[in-house]
N, C-alpha and C positions, 0 to 999 in steps of 0.2 A: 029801091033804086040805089046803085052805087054811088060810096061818095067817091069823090075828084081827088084822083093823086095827085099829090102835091109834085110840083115839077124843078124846086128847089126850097132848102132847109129855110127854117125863119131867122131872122138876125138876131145874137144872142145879146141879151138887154146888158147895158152897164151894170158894172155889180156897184153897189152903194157903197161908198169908204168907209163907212163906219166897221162893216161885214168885211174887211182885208186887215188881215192882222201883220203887225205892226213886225216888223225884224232887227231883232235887238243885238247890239253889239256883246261878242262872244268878250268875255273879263277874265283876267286871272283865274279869279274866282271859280268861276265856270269849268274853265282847263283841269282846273284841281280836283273840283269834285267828280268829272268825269274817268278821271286819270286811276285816282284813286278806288274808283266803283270797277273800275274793269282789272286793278291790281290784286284788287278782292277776289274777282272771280275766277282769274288762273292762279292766286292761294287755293283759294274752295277747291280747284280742279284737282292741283295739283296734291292736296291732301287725301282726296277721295281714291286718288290711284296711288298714294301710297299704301292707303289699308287695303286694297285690293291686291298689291302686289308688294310685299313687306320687301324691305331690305335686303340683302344678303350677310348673312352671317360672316362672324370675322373668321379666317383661313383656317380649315383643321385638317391635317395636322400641321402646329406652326412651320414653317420652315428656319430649320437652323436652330433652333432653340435645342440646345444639348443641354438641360437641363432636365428634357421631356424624354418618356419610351414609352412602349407600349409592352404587354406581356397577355400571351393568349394562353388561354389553355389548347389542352389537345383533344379529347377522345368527345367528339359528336359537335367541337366548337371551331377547329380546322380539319378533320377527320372525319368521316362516315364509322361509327362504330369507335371501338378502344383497341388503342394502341397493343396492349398486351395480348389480345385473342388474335390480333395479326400474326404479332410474334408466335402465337402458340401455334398455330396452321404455320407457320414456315418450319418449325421447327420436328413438327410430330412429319412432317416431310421428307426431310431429313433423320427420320429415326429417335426422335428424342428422349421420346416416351410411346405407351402404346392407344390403340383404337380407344378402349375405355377410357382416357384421359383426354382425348380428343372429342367425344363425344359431349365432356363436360365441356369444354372450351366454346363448343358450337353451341351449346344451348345457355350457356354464358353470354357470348355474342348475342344470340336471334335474342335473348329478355331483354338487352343493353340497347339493339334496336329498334323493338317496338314499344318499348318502354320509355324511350329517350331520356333517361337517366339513370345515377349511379343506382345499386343498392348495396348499404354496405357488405351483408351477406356475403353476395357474389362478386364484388371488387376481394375482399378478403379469400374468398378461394380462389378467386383467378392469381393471386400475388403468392401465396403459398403454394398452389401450381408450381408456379411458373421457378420459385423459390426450388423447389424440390426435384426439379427437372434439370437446371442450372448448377445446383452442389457438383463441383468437381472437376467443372469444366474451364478454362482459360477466356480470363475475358476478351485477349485477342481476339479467340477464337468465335466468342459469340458476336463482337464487337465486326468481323468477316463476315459471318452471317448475315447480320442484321441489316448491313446492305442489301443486298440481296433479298431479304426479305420488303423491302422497302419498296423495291422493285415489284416484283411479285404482289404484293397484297394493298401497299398500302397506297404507293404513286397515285392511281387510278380514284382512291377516296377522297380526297383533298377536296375540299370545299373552294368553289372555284371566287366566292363572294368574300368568306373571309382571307382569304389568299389577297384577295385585292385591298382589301385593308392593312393587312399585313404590310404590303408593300408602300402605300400608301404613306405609312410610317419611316419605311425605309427612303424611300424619294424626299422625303423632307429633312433626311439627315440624320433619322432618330434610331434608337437602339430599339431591336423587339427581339424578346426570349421567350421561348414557350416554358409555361409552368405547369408540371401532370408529376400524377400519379406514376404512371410509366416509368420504369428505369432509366435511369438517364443518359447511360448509353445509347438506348432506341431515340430517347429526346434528343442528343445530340445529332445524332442519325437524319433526323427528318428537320431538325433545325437548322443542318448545314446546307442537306438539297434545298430546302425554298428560301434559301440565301439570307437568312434570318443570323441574328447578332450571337446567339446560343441556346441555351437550355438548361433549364432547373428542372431534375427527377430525383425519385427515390434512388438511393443509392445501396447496392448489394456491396454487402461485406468481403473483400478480396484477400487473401494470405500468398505470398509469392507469385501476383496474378493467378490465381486460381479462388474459382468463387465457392464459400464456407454454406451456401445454403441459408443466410443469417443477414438481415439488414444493420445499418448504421441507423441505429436511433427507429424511427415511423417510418412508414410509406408517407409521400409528399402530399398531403390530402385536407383539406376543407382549412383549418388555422395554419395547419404547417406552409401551405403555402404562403400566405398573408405573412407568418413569418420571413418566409426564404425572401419575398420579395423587397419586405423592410430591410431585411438585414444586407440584400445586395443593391438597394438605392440608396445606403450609409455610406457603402464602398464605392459606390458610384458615382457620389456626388448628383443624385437624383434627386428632384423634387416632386413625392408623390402627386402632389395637386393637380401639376403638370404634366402627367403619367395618365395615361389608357387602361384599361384591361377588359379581355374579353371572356366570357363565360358562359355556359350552357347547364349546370347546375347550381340549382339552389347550396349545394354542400361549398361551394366557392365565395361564398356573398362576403364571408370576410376580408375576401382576396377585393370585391370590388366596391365594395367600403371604401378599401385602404386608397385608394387615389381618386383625382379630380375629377375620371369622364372614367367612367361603367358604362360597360356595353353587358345584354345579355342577349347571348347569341344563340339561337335557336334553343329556346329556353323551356325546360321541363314546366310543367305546371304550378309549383311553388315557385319558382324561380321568375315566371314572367308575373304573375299577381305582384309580388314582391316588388319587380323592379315599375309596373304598374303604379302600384302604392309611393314609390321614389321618385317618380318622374326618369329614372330614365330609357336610354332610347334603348328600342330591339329590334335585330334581326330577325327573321327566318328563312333558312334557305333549302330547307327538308320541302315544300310545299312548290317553292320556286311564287308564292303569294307576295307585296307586297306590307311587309311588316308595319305595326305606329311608328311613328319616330316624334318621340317626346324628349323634353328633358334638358340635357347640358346643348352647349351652344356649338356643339360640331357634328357635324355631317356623318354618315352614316354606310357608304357605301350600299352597289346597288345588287343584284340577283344572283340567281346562281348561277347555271350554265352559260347561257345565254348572255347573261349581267356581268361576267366577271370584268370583261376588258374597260365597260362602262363602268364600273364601280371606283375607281380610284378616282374618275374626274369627279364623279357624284359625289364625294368624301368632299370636295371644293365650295358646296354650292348646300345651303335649305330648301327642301320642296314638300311641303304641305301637302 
């Protein structure tokens, strides 16, 4: 048998007063420890998203500080390839020399780039080449050329990532000179097109403007450079510390030694162990991958092709 639905609710009993708790007046006291417990907690908060999202590093490159440059190498660190086997394909174009010497030069080049570094070896015949091709000639006249060859071989190589750094430096006010092996003619050459401050090269020996076939002193090369750079931050009133440099061979390390922020830039295999081992930061723009960036507390610029226009703001900012 069903039971009888109820046709309205039951009356609910008094609650006992013992059973209603009592409501205490909020105190000073009170306010403070509340106050304080929830001051904790967006500390706590606000600590947690700082290790998740670090700081931003202080501005690189400073601006304004004339104090600071930067100094890049050239051949595979702003350039696809070495400056000199450019020069040598414009030249044997021009009649310079013949097929057999040009044949050295190419395959000079194709080791320099799939090898992505010097070997003294063949850095030393390509400079006696080029040495031997050059006796007799007017440096005007190579100096006309070279233009033109710049056009021609080498415009189109230019690494479009460190090109943004480069500049980078220059928007902040600072001096940048490329340091190479390359005669310095050609270095002047390609320092003036990417609107850079100048150029330190090997310099060929001249008699009445006319080239003797014979250098001043060494080719510009591994210490020589690290010299040339000291001795033009004396005349400069430059403070190495405060000084850049970039480089893609281990034969340079003395050059990035020598100041405060070392870059190695698309770096041969001793060369990135090395700077590995130093903490500092690398490039590479052969792969278009990107690179670590460890080490000193400036920015790094970003890609290659694609990166170049982004890279100068990226130089602004750390990204992990």
């Amino acid at each position: 048998m069903a039971r009888p639905r109820l046709t309205r609710p039951f009356a609910a009993a008094p609650r006992p007063r013992w059973l209603t708790p009592r409501r205490r007046p909020t105190t000073d006291r009170t306010r403070l420890a509340g106050a304080a417990s929830a001051e904790a907690a967006r500390q706590a908060q606000q600590e947690a998203a700082s290790l998740e999202s670090p700081a931003e590093e202080p501005e690189f490159p400073v601006p304004g500080d004339a104090r600071a440059a930067a100094f890049f190498d050239l051949d595979n660190t702003v350039m696809q390839g070495a400056a000199i086997f450019h020069l040598g394909r414009g030249l044997y174009k021009r009649k310079f020399f013949r097929k057999r010497e040009l044949a050295r030069f190419a395959w000079q080049q194709a080791y320099f780039r799939l090898a992505g570094a010097e070997n003294a070896g063949h850095m030393q015949d390509a400079r006696e080449s080029a040495l031997s091709i050059v006796r007799g000639h007017r440096v005007d006249e190579l100096t006309a050329i070279g233009e033109e060859i710049y056009d021609e071989y080498m415009a189109d190589r230019i690494w479009p990532g460190t090109r943004a750094l480069a500049q980078a430096h220059l928007d902040a006010g600072q001096r940048v000179w490329l340091v190479t092996a390359a005669p310095v003619e050609t270095a002047t050459i390609i320092a003036r097109r990417l609107g850079l401050t100048g150029a330190l090269g090997t310099v060929a020996e001249s008699v009445d403007g006319v080239y003797t076939g014979r250098l001043v002193g060494e080719p510009l090369h591994g210490p020589a450079k690290a010299e040339a750079v000291r001795a033009l931050a004396a005349a400069e009133g430059l403070d190495l510390e405060r000084c850049a440099a970039y480089s893609d061979s281990a034969n340079d390390i003395p050059l990035l030694s020598l100041v405060g922020y070392p870059y190695a830039i698309n770096p041969d295999s001793k060369l990135r162990a090395h700077a590995r081992a130093m903490g500092w930061r690398r490039r590479d723009y052969r792969t278009g991958r990107k690179a670590v960036r460890v080490g000193v507390p400036a920015a790094a610029g970003a890609g290659a092709v694609a990166g170049g226009a982004a890279a100068a703001l990226a130089l602004h900012r750390r990204r992990r």
